[in-house]
N, C-alpha and C positions, 0 to 999 in steps of 0.2 A: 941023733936025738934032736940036735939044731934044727934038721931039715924035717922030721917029720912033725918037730911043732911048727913050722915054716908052712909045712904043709897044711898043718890043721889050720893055720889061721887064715891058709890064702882059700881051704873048703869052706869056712865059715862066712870068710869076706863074700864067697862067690855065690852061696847058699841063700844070703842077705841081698844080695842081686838079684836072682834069681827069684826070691820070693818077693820081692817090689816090684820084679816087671811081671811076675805071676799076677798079683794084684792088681795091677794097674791092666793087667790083660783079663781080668775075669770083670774089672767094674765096665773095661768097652766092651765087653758082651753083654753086660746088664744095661747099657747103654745101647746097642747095636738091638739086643732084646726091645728095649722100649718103644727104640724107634721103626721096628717092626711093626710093633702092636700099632703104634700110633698108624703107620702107614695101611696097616690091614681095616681100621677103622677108616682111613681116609677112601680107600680102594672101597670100601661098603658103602662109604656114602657116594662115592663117584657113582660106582652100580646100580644105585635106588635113583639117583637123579638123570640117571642114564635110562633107568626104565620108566620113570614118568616121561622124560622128555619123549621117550620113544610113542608112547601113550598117547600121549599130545601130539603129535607127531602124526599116529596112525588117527586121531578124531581128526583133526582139520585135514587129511588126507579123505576122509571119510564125507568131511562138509563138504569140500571140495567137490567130491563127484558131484553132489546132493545137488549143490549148483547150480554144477556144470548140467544136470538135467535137468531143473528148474528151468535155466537160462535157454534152454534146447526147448522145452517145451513152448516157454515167452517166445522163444523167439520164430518158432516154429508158428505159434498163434498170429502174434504178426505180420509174418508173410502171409498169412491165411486171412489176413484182415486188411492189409495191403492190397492183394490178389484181389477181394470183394471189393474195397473203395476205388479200386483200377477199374473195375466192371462197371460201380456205379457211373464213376465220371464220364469213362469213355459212353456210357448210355446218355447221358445227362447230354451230352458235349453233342451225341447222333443226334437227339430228341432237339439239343436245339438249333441244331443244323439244317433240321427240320421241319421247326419252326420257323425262323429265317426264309426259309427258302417256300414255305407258304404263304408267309406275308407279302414278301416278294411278286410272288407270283401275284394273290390278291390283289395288292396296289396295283399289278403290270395289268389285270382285269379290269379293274374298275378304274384306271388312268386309259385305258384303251377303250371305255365305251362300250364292251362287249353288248350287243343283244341279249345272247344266253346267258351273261352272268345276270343282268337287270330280270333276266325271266326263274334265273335260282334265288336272284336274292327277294324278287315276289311270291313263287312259293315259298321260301323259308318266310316270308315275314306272316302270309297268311296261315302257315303252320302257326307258328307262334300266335297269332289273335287267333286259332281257332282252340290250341290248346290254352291261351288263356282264357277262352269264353269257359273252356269247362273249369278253369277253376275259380273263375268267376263265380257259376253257376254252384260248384261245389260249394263255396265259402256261402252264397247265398242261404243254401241251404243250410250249412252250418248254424248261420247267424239266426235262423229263421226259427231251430228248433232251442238255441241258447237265447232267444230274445228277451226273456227274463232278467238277463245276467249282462249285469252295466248297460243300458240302452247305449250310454253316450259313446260309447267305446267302440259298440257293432254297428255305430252313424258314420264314426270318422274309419271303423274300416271298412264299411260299405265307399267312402267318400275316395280313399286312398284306391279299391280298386277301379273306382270311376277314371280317376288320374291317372292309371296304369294304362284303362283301354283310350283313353284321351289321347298318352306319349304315342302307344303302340298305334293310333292312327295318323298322328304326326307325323312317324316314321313312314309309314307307307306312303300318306300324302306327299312326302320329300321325296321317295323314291319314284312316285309318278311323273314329279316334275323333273327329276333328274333326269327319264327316258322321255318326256317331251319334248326335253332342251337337248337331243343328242343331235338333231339335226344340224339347230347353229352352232352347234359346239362344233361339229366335222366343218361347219363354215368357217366358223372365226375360232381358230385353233389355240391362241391365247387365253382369250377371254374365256371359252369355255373352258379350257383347264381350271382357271382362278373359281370362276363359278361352281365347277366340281367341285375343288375343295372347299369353298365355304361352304355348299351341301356335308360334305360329310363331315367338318366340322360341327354342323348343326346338327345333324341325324348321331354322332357320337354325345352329345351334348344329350339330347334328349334320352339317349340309352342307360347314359349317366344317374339319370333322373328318375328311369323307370326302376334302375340298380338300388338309388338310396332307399324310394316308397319300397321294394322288394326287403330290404336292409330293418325297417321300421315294423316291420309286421310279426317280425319273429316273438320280441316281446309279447306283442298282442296275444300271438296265437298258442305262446308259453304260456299265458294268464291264463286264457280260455279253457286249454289243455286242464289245467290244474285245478281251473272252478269245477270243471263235467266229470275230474276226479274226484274230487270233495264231495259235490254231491253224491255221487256213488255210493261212498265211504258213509257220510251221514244217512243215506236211506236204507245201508244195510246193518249199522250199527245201532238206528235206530234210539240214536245219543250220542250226547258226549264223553260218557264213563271209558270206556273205551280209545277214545284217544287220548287221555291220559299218561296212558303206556307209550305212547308214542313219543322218540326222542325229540322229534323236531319241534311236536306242539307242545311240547318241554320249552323247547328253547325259545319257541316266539314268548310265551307267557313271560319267562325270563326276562329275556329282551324288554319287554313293555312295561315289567317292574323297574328296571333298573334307569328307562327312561322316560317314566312318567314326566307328564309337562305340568310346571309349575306357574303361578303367577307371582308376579314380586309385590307385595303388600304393599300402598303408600301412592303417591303421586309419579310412575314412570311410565314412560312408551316408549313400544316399538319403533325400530326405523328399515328403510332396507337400505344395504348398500351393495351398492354394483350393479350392474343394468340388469333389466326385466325378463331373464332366462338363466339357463345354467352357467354362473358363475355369481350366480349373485346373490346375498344371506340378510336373511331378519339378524337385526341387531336390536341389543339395550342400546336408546340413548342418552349413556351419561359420556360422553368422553372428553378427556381434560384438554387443556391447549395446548398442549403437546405429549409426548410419549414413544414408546418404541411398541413396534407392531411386528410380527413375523408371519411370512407370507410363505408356504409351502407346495408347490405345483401351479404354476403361471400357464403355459402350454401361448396361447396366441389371446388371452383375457386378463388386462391388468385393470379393469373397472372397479374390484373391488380395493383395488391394492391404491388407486385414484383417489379415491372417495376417503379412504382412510390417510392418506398423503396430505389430503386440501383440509385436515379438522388437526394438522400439525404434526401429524405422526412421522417420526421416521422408520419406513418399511423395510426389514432384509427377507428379500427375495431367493429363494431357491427353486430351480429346475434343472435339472442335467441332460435334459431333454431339446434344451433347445439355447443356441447359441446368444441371445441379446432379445431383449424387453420388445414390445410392438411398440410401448410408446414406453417415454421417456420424462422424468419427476425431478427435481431436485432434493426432494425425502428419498428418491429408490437408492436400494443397494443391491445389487445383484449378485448370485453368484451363481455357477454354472455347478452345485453340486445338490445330489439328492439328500433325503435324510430319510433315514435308517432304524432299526433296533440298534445295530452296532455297525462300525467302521464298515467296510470294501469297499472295493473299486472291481467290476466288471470292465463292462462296455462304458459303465459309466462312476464317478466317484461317490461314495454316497459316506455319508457320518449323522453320529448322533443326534440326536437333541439336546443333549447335553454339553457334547462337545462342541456344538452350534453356538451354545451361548456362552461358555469359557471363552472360545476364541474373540468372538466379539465383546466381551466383559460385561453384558448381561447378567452372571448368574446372581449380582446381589439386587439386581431389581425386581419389584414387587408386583407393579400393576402393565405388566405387558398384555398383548391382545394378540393370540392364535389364530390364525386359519389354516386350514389344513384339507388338499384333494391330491392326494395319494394313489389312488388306485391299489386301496386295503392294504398299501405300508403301512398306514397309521395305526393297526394294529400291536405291529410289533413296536412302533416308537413308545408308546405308552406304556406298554406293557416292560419294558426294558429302562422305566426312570421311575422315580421317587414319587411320590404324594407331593414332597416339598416341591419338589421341581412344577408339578402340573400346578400348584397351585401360586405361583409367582405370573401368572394367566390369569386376571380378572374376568375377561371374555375369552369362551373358546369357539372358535364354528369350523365343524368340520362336514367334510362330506363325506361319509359312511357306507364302506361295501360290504359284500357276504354273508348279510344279516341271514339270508334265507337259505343258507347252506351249511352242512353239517361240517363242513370238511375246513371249513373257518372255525378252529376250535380256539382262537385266541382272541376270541370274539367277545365272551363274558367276563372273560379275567379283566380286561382292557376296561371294559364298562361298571364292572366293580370298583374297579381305579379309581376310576374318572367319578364316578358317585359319591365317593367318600369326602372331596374336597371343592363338587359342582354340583347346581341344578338345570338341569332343563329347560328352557322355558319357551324355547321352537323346535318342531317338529315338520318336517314335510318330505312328502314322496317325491322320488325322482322318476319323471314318468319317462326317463327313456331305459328305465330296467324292467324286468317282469318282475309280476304280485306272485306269491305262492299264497293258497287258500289250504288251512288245515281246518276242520272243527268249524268256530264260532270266529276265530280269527285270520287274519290275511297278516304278510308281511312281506315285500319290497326287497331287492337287493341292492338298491340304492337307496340311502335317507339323506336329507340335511339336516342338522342338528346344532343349536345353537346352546351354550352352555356358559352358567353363570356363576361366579363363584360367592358358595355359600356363604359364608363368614361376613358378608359384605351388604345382605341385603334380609330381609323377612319372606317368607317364601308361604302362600300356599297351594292347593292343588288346584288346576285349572279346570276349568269348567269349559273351554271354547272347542272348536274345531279345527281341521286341519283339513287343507287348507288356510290360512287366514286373510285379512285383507292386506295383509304386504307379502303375500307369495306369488312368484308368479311361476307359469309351466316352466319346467328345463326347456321342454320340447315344444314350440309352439302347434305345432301338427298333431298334437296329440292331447287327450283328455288327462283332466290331473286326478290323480288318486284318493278320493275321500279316507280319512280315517278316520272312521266313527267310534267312538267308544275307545280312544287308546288308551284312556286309564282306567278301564275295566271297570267302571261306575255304572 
């Protein structure tokens, strides 16, 4: 009886064991469960990020190629552009090998005296005067049927081809003497070398001369061209209704509103400053006993920049065209940069106008004086600053390109500008450009233009001409351009 309640209680004891390490065995399966799930949740997101990465994986494997034939293709181009600029050079390089080795020869001809070459180089020269006789003759003609249309202009180009066949006899004359004198030359083998050369210094000289009048004519016979078109146009249009439609005779009309020439009410005059050709501008004469002056494109003419120097101005100078002044001020400032719409640097450095005058601390001054010859930057300068800025410019003078071209579309904007806070009050042709003739009016691809600010003075509309009596030719060799009627009166 002891032992089998002995027994009972060592079953109960062990039952009681039994069922705590049952428990504690079923909560680490509910534990080992959880941690399942959690891990099959971690394995699902490993898997998804395993298939994006894979994804990604296969696109940039994919760019890759894309590239890689992109880059085959570039680079394939390349060599195919490589290969052509190989071809051009090594031509370039024959061509001037070959060059070289003509001139060569040349000088070894005409240093040795030849007979036959003094007998090639007189027929070529009489080729030459015989095909200039016909275009002599041509032009003659030309001039003969347009005699109407500018006298003064078909004088000075009757006059220029006079001076062609004048050089062109020169040259032959020189080369007479040059085969007269072969004889003492073969005597006195010194001297006559020296003497060759100064002939063909002279005879190149004179070719030079025949090249520039050759150089001068093109304008002329652009005008011309463009007069015997207009007439055309007006004898078949039979009016001017008609060119109205026309863009360009659009734009001159435009043009000649926006630069009507004014006169300044009251007691003032004109003055010029800077010598008596192209570089030099009708001025207002009011100018104070000193001031700052801005000087934009110098080239090898600082007359005006002079003139404005000696009435106490101090002048900044810019050109990036050319290393140091011809002469030299104690007002000049120089500096070796262009100006621009906005900042670059090419071949050469160029900046704003406005950042022109920050650097030098200008921008709070009021009555500065502008000149400005560009070669049709000044377009974009204006068009890329303020009213306020252009009008801290009492005087502006600038010299004016592409009026007569369509393809200068920042043409009007600029002169809308400039209107708003200037007037007018000189006008003159630059007669080393051509006139375009549309309709009833003409227009110049070069103007001078001087310009005065409004706010500053009374202003009416001019009554004079243009030309005035302080203009003088750009070009002395050449007639100046009347412009009658520019304010459409």
């Amino acid at each position: 009886m002891i032992k089998f309640k002995l027994l009972k209680k060592f079953r109960q004891k062990w039952h009681r064991i039994l069922f705590e390490e049952h428990t504690e065995i079923i909560a680490q399966i509910e534990e080992i469960k959880h941690a399942q799930e959690k891990m099959a949740i971690v394995l699902s997101e490993l898997q998804n990020s395993n298939n994006q990465y894979n994804q990604k994986i296969f696109e940039s494997v994919n760019n890759v190629k894309i590239l890689q034939t992109d880059y085959k293709e570039l680079l394939f181009r390349l060599l195919e552009q490589n290969s052509f600029l190989t071809e051009q050079i090594d031509k370039l390089k024959h061509n001037h090998n070959n060059l070289m080795d003509d001139v060569k020869d040349n000088f070894n001809r005409i240093e040795n005296r030849s007979e036959e070459n003094n007998r090639k180089i007189f027929e070529i020269v009489d080729d030459i005067h015989n095909e200039q006789n016909e275009i002599n003759n041509t032009m003659r003609n030309s001039i003969e049927k347009f005699s109407n249309y500018n006298q003064n202009q078909s004088i000075r180009f009757v006059e220029n081809l006079e001076m062609i066949n004048h050089a062109h006899n020169e040259i032959k004359n020189s080369l007479e003497v040059l085969s007269n004198k072969s004889d003492i030359m073969a005597q006195r083998e010194h001297e006559g070398r020296d003497f060759s050369r100064y002939m063909l210094i002279g005879i190149n000289n004179k070719v030079e001369n025949v090249q520039s009048s050759y150089q001068s004519f093109w304008p002329m016979i652009y005008s011309i061209d463009s007069w015997c078109q207009n007439e055309f146009i007006l004898n078949r249009c039979k009016g001017l209704s008609v060119l109205g439609e026309l863009p360009l005779y659009s734009r001159f009309y435009k043009i000649r509103e926006l630069l009507k020439v004014y006169k300044i009410v009251g007691d003032k005059t004109l003055i010029r400053m800077g010598r008596d050709e192209d570089g030099g501008y009708v001025m207002l004469d009011c100018f104070e006993k000193e001031g700052i002056a801005y000087s934009f494109g110098i080239n090898d003419d600082v007359s005006w920049d002079l003139d404005i120097a000696n009435k106490g101005y101090h002048v900044y100078q810019y050109d990036p065209s050319i290393e140091s002044l011809p002469e030299k001020h104690e007002n000049f400032h120089f500096f070796k940069i262009g100006v621009a719409g906005e900042a670059f640097t090419s071949h050469w450095e160029f900046m704003s106008l406005e950042d022109i005058l920050i650097m030098n601390g200008h921008l709070s001054e009021n009555d500065m004086i502008l000149k400005m010859d560009v070669e049709g930057y000044e377009w974009d300068v204006f068009n890329s600053i303020s009213s306020e800025i252009i009008e801290k410019f009492s005087q502006i003078v600038l010299e004016i390109h592409g009026l007569n071209r369509l393809e200068y579309e920042s043409v009007i904007p600029a002169l809308e500008k400039i209107s708003l806070t200037h007037n007018c009050i000189s006008i003159h042709g630059n007669n080393h450009s051509e006139t375009e003739y549309i309709g009833d009016i003409s227009m110049q691809y070069t103007m001078e233009i001087t310009l005065v600010r409004k706010n500053d003075y009374e202003f009416e509309l001019s009554k004079g001409v243009s030309p005035s009596i302080h203009d003088r030719r750009c070009n002395p060799m050449r007639r100046e351009m009347i412009l009658t009627n520019w304010n459409n009166e």
